[in-house]
C-alpha positions in Angstrom: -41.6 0.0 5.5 -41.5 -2.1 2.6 -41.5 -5.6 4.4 -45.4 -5.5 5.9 -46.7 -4.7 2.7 -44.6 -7.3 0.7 -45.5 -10.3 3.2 -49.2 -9.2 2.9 -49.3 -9.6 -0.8 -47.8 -12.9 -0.9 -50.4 -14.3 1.5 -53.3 -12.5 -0.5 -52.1 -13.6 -3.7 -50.7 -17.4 -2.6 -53.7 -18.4 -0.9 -55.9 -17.8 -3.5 -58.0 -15.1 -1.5 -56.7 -12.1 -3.9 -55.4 -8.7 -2.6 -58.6 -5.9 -1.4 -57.2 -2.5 -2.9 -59.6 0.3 -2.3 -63.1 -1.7 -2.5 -61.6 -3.9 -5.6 -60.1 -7.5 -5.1 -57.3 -8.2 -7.8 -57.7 -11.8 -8.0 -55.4 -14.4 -6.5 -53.3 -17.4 -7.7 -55.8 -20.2 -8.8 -53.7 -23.1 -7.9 -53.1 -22.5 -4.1 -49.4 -22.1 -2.6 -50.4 -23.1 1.1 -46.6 -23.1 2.5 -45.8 -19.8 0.9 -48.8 -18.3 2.4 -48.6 -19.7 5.6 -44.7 -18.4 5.8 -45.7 -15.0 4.8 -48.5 -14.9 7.2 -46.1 -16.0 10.2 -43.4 -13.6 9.4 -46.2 -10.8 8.0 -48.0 -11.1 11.9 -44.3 -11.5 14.0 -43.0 -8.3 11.9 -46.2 -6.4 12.8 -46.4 -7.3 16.7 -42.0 -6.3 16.5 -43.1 -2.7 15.2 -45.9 -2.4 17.2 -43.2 -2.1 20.0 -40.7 -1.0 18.1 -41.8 2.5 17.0 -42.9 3.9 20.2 -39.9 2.5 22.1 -38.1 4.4 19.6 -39.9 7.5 19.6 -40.2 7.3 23.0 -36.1 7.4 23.4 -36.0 10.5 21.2 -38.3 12.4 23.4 -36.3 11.0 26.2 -33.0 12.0 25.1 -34.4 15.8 24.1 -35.6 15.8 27.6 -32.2 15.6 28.9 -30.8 18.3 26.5 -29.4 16.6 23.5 -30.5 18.4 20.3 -31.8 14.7 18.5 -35.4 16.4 16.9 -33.3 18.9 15.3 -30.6 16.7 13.9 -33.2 14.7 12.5 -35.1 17.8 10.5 -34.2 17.6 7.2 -35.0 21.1 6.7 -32.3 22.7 8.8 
């Protein structure tokens, strides 16, 4: 949860663009870090396309495995 945001901020803030945070821009490094930005826009973009397949594999198993009777929704309930 922590890693998409922190990758997103180094490219904002390495390549000199700044970071867009609710219709302000806090501004950017002035002298350019291209091959930090370009790492954290590889692993930023590979880390999102993994969870985009990721989560609903996952969530997709738990409703899988409540479908066939095992009790994983209400282990998982904090509240119980």
């Amino acid at each position: 949860m922590l890693f998409l945001p922190f990758t997103g901020i180094l490219m904002g803030y390495f390549s000199g663009n700044g970071l867009p945070f609710f219709g302000y821009t806090i501004p950017g490094r002035k002298e350019k870090v291209p091959f930090i930005a370009k790492y954290a826009y590889i692993t930023h973009t590979w880390a999102g396309w993994f969870f985009e397949f990721a989560i609903p594999v996952h969530i997709g198993a738990a409703g899988a495995h409540s479908l066939q009777g095992y009790h994983v929704i209400k282990r998982m309930n904090p509240f119980n």
